[in-house]
Structure formats: structure tokens, C-alpha cells
N, C-alpha and C positions, 0 to 999 in steps of 0.2 A: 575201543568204542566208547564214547563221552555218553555220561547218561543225557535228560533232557534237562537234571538242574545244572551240567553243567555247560552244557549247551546255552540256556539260557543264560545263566553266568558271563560265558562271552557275549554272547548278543549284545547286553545289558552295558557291559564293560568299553564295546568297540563300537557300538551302534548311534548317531547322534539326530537327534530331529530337533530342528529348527522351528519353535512353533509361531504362527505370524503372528504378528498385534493384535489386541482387543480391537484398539481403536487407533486410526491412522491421524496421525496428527495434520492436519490443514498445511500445504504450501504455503511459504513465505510469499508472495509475487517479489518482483525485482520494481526499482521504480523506473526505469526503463518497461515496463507494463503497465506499472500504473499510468504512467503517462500517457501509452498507446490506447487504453483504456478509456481515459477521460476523453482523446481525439476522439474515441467514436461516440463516447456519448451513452457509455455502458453503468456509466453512475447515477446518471436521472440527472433533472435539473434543479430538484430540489432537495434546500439541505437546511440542517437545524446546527448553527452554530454551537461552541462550546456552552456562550452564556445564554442559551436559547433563542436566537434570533432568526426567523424567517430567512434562506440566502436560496434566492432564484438566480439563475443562470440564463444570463440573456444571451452571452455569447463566450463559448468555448477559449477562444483566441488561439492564436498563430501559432503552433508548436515554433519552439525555439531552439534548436540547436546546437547554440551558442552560450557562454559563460551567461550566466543572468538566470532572472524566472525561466520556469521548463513553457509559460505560452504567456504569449503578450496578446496587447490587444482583445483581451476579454473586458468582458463588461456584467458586475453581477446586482440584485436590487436584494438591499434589506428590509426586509420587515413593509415591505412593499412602495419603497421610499422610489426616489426618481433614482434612473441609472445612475453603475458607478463605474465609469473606465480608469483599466488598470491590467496589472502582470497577475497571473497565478501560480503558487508555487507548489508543487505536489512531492511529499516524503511519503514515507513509512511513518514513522516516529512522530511527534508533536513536538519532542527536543529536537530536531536536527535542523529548524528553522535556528538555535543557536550554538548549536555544534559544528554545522555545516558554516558560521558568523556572516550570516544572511542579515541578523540585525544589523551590523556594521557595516554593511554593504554597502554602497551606495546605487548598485545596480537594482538591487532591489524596493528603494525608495516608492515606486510604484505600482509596490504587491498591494494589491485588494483581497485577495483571499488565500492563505494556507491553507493546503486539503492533504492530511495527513489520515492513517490507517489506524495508529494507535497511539 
């Protein structure tokens, strides 16, 4: 018959808990959401550039499903200036406008605005 230290001994030895996180760290989204995202209009229409610029959103534009900007046919106003039509291109990243060699593009020529997460 085991006493109860060594009882607990086994326990102790064979017994495992898993304890859950403090703090759950935030989903990535995919940008394949982001994008389904900006289609509804789940971002507002109002944004403060990097170098602080007013950017309204006059119009969403065309999701694109094709090589190019993720939507064409938008239209956004700066700092409350006259429209400005063009493609918008939505990452994750702020680099992946030139990782992704969107600078070099030529398809992209007609980006007005990158909407990037971080």
C-alpha cells in the first residue's frame, strides 16, 4: 500500500495540465479579408495618411480579381481637395507595396491609395 507522499509523488510525476495564456494574442486577418472588409465598408471612410493627410473615401471601387490593384475605380479626396480617381491597393504590411514590386509595376500606375495594417 503507497503512502500519500508517495502517491502524490506519482501524481506529481505523471500528471500534466496544460495552463491556457494570459493573454490571446490578436488574429493575423488574411488579405483576402482585408479586402472583403474594405468591400463592405467595415473600415469607415475616413483615414489620416502616414504624413497626416485628411483621405475621404468617395468611392470603394470595383473589387478586382485579376493581376493588378485588389479594386479599381475608386475615387478618394485629400485633405478635402477635388476627387481623385484611381486603383486601391490593400496589404498587411506597408513594405509589401515593394516586396510584393508594385513600384515597378506598371499595372499599378494608377494606385491612389495603399491601405496597409502595419
Amino acid at each position: 500500500m503507497s503512502t500519500l507522499v508517495e502517491h502524490y509523488a506519482q501524481m506529481r510525476d505523471t500528471t500534466r495540465v496544460r495552463e491556457r495564456a494570459l493573454f490571446v494574442s490578436p488574429r493575423i486577418p488574411s488579405e483576402l479579408e482585408l479586402q472583403a472588409r474594405w468591400f463592405a465598408g467595415d473600415f469607415g471612410k475616413h483615414f489620416v495618411g502616414t504624413a497626416g493627410d485628411k483621405i475621404d473615401i468617395i468611392q470603394f471601387g470595383t473589387w478586382n480579381r485579376e493581376a493588378g490593384p485588389d479594386f479599381r475605380d475608386a475615387a478618394i479626396r485629400i485633405n478635402g481637395g477635388e476627387p481623385i480617381p484611381g486603383s486601391v491597393e490593400i496589404d498587411l504590411l506597408d513594405r509589401s507595396w515593394e516586396t510584393h514590386g508594385h513600384a515597378t509595376n506598371p499595372a499599378f500606375e494608377a494606385t491612389v491609395l495603399h491601405v496597409f495594417v502595419e
